[in-house]
C-alpha positions as CSV (number, residue, x, y, z in Angstrom):
1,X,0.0,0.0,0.0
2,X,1.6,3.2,-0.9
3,X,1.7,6.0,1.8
4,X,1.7,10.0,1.7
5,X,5.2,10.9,3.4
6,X,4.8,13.0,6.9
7,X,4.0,16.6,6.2
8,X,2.2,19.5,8.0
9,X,-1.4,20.6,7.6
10,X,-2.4,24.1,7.8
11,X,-6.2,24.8,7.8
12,X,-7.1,28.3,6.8
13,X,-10.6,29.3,6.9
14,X,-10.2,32.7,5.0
15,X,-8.6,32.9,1.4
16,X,-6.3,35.8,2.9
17,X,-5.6,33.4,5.5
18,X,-4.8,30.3,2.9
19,X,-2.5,33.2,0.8
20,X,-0.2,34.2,4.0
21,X,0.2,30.1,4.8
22,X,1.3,29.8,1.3
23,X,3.8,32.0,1.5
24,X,5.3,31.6,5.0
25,X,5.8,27.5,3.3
26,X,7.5,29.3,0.6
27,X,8.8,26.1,-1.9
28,X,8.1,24.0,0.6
29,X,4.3,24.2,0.7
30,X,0.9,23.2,-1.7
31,X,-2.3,23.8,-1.6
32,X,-5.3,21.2,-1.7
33,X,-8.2,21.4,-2.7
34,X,-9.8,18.4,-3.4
35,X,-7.1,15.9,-3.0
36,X,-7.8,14.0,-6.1
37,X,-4.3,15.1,-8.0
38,X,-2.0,16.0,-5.1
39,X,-3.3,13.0,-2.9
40,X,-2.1,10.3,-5.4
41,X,1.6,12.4,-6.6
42,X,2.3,12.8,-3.1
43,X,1.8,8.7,-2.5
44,X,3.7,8.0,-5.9
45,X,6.3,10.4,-4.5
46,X,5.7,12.3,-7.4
47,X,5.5,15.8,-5.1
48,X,6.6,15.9,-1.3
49,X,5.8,19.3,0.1
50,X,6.3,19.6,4.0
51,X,3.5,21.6,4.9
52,X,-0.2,21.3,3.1
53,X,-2.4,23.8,3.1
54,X,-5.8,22.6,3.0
55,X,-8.4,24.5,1.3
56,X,-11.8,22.8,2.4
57,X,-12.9,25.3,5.1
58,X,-12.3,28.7,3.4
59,X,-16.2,29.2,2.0
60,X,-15.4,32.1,0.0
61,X,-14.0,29.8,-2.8
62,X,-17.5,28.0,-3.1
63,X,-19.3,31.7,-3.8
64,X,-20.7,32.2,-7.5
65,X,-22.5,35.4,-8.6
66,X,-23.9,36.8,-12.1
67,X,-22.6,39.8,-12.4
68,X,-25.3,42.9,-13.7
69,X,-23.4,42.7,-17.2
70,X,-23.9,38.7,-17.6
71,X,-21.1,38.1,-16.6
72,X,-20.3,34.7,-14.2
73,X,-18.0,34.1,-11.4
74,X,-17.8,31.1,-10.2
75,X,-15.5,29.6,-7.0
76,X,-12.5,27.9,-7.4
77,X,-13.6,25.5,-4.9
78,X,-16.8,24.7,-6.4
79,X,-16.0,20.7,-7.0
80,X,-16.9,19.8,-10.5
81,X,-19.9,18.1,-9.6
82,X,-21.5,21.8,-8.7
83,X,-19.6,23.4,-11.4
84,X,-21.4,20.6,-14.4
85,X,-24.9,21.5,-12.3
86,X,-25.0,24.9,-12.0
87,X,-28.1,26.8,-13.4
88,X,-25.4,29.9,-13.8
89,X,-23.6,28.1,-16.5
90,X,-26.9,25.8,-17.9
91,X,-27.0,28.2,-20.9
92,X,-26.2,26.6,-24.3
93,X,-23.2,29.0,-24.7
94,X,-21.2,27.6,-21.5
95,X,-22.1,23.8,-22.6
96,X,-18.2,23.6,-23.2
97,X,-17.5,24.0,-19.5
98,X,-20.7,22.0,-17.9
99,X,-19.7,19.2,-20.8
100,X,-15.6,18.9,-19.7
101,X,-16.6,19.0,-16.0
102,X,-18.8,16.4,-16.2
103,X,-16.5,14.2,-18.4
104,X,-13.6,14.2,-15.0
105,X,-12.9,11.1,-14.3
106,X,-15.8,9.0,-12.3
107,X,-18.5,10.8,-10.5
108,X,-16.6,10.3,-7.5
109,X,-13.9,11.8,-8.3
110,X,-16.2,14.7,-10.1
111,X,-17.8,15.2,-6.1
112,X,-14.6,15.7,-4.6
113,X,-12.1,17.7,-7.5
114,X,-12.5,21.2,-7.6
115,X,-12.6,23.7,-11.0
116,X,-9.2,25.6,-9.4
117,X,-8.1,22.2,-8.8
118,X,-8.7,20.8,-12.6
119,X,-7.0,23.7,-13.6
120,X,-4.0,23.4,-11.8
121,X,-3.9,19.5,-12.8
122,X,-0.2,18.5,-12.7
123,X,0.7,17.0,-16.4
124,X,1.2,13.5,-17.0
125,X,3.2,10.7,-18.8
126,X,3.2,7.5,-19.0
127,X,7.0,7.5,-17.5
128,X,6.1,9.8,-14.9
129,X,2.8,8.1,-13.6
130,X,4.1,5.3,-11.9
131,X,5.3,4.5,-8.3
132,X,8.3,5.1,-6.7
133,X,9.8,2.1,-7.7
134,X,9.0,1.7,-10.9
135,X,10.8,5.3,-12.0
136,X,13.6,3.9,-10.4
137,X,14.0,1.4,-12.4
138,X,14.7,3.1,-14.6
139,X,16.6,6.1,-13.2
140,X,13.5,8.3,-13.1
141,X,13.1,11.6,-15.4
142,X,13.4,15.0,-15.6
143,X,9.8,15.8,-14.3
144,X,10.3,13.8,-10.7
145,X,14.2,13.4,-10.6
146,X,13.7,11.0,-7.6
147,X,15.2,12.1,-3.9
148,X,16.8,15.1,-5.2
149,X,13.9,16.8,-6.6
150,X,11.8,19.1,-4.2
151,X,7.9,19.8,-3.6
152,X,8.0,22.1,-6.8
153,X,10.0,20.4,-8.8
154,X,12.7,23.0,-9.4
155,X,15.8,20.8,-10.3
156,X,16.3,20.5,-13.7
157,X,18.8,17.5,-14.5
158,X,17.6,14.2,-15.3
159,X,16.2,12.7,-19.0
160,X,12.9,13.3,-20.7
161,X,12.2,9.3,-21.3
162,X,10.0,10.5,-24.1
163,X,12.6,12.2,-26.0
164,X,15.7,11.6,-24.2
165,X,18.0,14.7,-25.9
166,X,15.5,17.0,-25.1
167,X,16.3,19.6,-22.8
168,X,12.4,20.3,-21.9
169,X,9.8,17.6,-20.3
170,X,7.0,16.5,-22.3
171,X,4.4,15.7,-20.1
172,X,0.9,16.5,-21.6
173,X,-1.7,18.5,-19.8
174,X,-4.7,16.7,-19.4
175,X,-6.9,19.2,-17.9
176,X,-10.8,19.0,-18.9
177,X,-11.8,22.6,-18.2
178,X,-9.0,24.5,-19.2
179,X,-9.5,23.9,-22.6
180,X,-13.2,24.9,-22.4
181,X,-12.5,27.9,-20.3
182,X,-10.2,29.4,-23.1
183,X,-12.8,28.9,-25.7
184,X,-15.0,30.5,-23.6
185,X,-12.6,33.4,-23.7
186,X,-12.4,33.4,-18.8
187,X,-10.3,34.8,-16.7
188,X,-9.5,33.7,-13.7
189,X,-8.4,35.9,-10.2
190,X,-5.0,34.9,-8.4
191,X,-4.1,36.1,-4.9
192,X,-1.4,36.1,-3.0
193,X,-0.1,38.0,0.1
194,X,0.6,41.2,-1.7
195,X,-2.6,41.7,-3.3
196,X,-4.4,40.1,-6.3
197,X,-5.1,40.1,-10.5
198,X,-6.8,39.1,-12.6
199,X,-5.4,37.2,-16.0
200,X,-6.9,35.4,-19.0
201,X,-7.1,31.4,-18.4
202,X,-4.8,30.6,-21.3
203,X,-2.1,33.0,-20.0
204,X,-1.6,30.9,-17.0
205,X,0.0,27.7,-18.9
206,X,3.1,27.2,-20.7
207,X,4.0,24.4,-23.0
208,X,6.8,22.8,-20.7
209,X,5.7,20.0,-19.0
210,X,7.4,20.8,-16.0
211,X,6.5,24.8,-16.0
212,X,3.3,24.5,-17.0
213,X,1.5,26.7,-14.7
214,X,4.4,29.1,-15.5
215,X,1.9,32.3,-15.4
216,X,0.6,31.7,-11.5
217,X,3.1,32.3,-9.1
218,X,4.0,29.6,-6.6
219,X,3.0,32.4,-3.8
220,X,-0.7,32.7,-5.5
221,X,-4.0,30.8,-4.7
222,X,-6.3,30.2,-7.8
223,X,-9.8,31.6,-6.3
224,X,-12.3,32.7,-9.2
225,X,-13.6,31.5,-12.6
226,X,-15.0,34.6,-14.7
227,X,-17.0,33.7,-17.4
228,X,-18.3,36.5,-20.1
229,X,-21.7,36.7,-20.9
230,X,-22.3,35.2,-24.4
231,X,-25.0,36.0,-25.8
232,X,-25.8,34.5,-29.3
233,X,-23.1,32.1,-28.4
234,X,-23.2,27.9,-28.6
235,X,-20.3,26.0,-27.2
236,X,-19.2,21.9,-26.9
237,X,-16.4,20.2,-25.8
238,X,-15.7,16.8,-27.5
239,X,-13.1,14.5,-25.5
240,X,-11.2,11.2,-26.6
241,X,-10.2,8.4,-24.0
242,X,-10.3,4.5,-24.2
243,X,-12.6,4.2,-21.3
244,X,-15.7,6.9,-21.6
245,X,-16.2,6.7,-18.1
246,X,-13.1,7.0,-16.4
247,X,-9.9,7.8,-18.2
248,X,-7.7,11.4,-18.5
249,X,-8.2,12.6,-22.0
250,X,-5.8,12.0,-24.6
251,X,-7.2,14.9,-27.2
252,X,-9.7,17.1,-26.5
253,X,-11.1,20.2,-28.6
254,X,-13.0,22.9,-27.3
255,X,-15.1,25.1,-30.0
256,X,-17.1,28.5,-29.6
257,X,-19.2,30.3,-32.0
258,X,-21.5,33.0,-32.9
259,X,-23.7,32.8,-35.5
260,X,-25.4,35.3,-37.6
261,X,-27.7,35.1,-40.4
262,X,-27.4,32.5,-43.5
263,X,-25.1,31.0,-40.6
264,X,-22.1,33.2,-41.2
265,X,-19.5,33.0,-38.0
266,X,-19.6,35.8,-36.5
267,X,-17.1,35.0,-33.6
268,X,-15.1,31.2,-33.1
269,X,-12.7,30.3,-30.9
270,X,-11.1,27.0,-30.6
271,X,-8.8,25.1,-28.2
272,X,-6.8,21.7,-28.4
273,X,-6.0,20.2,-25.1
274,X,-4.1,17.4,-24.7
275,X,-1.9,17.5,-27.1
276,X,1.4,19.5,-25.8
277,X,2.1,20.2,-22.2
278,X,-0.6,23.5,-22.5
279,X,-3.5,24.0,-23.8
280,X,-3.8,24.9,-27.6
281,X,-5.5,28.1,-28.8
282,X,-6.3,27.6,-33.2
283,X,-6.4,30.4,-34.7
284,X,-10.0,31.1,-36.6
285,X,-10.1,33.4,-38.8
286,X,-10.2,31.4,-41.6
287,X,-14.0,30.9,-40.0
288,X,-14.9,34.1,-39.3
289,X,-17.2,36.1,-41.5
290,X,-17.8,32.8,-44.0
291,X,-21.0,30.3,-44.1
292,X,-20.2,27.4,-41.8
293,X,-20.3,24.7,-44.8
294,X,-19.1,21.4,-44.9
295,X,-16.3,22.8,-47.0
296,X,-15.5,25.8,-44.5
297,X,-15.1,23.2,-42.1
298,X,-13.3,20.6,-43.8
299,X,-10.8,23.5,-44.4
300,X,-10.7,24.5,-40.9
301,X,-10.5,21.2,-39.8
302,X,-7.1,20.6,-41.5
303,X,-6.0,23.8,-40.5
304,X,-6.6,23.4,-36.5
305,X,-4.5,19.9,-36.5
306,X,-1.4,21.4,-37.7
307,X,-0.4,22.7,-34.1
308,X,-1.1,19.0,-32.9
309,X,2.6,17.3,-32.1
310,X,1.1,14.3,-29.9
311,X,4.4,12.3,-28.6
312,X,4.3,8.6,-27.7
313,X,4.1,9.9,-23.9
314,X,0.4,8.3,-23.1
315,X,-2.7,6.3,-24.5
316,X,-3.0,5.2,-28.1
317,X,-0.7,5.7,-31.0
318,X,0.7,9.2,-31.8
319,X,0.2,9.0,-35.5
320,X,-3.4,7.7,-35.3
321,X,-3.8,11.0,-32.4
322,X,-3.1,13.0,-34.7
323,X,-5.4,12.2,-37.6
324,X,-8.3,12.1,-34.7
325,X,-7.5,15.8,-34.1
326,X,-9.2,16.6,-37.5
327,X,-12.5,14.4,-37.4
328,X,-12.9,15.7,-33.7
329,X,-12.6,19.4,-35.1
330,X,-15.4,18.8,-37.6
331,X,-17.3,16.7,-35.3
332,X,-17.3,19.8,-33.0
333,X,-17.8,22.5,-35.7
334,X,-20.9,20.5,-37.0
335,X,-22.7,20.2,-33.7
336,X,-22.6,23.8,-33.3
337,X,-24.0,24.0,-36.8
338,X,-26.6,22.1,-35.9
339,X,-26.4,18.8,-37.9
340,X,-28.6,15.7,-36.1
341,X,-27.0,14.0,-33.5
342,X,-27.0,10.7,-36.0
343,X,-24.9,12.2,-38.5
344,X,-22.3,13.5,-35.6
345,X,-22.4,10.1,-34.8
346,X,-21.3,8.9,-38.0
347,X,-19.0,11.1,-38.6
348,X,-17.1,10.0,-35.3
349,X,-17.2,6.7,-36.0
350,X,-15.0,6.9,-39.1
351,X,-12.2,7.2,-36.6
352,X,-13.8,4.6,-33.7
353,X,-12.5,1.0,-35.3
354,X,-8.9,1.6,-34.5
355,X,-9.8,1.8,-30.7
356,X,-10.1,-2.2,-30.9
């Protein structure tokens, strides 16, 4: 049975309170919220921070508001389960976000993670996933460089096992909400001891497996989701995994859109996630101001899976990721046109043989 190693819980009740603990552990603390990431690295050995600062009590992170412009806020400590059901976010234009948050993992797992916590979701790999033991084996990696590493992971020796001259890790973000929230064009709030901002969800990740939450200081706590008002807007979020009701995703796309009459595009936006170590933002204005038609969005399509560099670093062959990128980008863009549910179905199943 594997163990969390000793380490010191601090129990703030206020988020000032949780900010000021944060940084009095300086490198040597984390923050949990739910558990459901941190809980299992710290057993694998993966992160050891001394002192744990437990997020559970501080109620303010559970508040959610519509704002008088249309505008949503919601907590950071809302779990996921609250986050899928809430009637602020039941409009058709925030299905991206209610769709990934209901697609984490198990309903368990949904009940207990939190929407700050899914987007701070450490990347993975499948040489970085396993115990203690197993990595090593084989003389661990660059990501968890074994007893010399620290809680944050600042030492930088070691080999990427996924591409061994590579001075970078390759670890892939696997977050379900980030992705949607970028489509959704949120931002979220950061505090720290010294005050707090406010910053666009896709400026908080980098695509370094190892600095991925590069634009959050180690000092700041994650405490709001803001959420534009979108009216006029439709949004999905399609995810692929081998087992629908459990598994991380190994490509996800995000999609946005406005449309206006004859169904030109007004406004897209677009977001790959789980295919580098941040998630993907496609540009779109080859969409914008054109009829959505089958050829529009077989153009698109090719277009958006360009970016798409999948390694051999989790699930499924990297070759065959890739070519799913496209059919997952029109699958997307075609639901939000509108098409029947049986042709989307179709359509996806073009790609579905090669799971057996």
């Amino acid at each position: 049975m594997m163990r969390v190693p000793p380490f010191k819980y601090v129990a703030p009740k206020t988020i000032a309170e949780a900010a000021r603990a944060l940084r009095d552990a300086g490198p040597e603390g984390m923050l949990l919220a739910g558990g459901t990431d941190l809980l299992p690295n710290m057993k694998r050995r993966q992160q050891t921070p001394k002192v744990v600062i437990g997020l559970s009590a501080v109620k303010d992170l559970r508040a959610s508001l519509r704002g008088a412009d249309g505008a949503v806020t919601l907590g950071a400590g809302l779990s996921l389960t609250d986050t899928a059901r809430s009637p602020l976010v039941a409009d058709a234009a925030y299905r991206a976000l209610t769709t990934a948050a209901s697609k984490v993992a198990t309903p368990h797992i949904q009940a207990m993670g939190t929407l700050g916590g899914n987007l701070c979701l450490d990347t993975r790999c499948n040489y970085y996933d396993q115990n203690h033991e197993w990595r090593q084996a084989i003389d661990f990696c660059k990501k968890a460089p074994g007893p010399h590493g620290t809680a944050q992971r600042e030492v930088t020796h070691g080999t990427c096992w996924v591409a061994p001259g590579s001075p970078r890790c390759w670890a892939v973000s696997s977050t379900d909400t980030a992705p949607a929230l970028v489509a959704l064009g949120a931002e979220v709030t950061l505090v720290s001891a010294d005050g707090e901002r406010r910053v666009p969800v896709l400026s908080l990740y980098k695509n370094d497996g190892m600095d991925y939450l590069a634009g959050k200081r180690r000092d700041e706590v994650l405490t709001a989701v803001h959420v534009p008002a979108l009216v006029g807007w439709r949004s999905t979020y399609w995810k692929l995994r081998r087992r629908g009701s459990f598994d991380f995703p190994v490509l996800s796309v995000a999609a946005a859109l406005r449309l206006g009459p004859g169904g030109v595009v007004e406004g897209a936006r677009v977001t790959l996630g789980s295919v580098a170590s941040c998630p993907l933002e496609v540009t779109t204005d080859a969409l914008v101001g054109r009829p959505l038609t089958d050829e529009a969005i077989a153009a698109f399509a090719d277009h958006a899976a360009k970016p798409a560099r999948p390694l051999d670093n989790t699930d499924y062959h990297l070759s065959w990721r890739k070519r799913v990128v496209r059919e997952y980008v029109v699958g997307a863009l075609r639901e939000l046109r509108g098409d029947p549910p049986g042709l989307l179905a179709r359509s996806a199943a073009r790609v579905l043989p090669v799971l057996a």
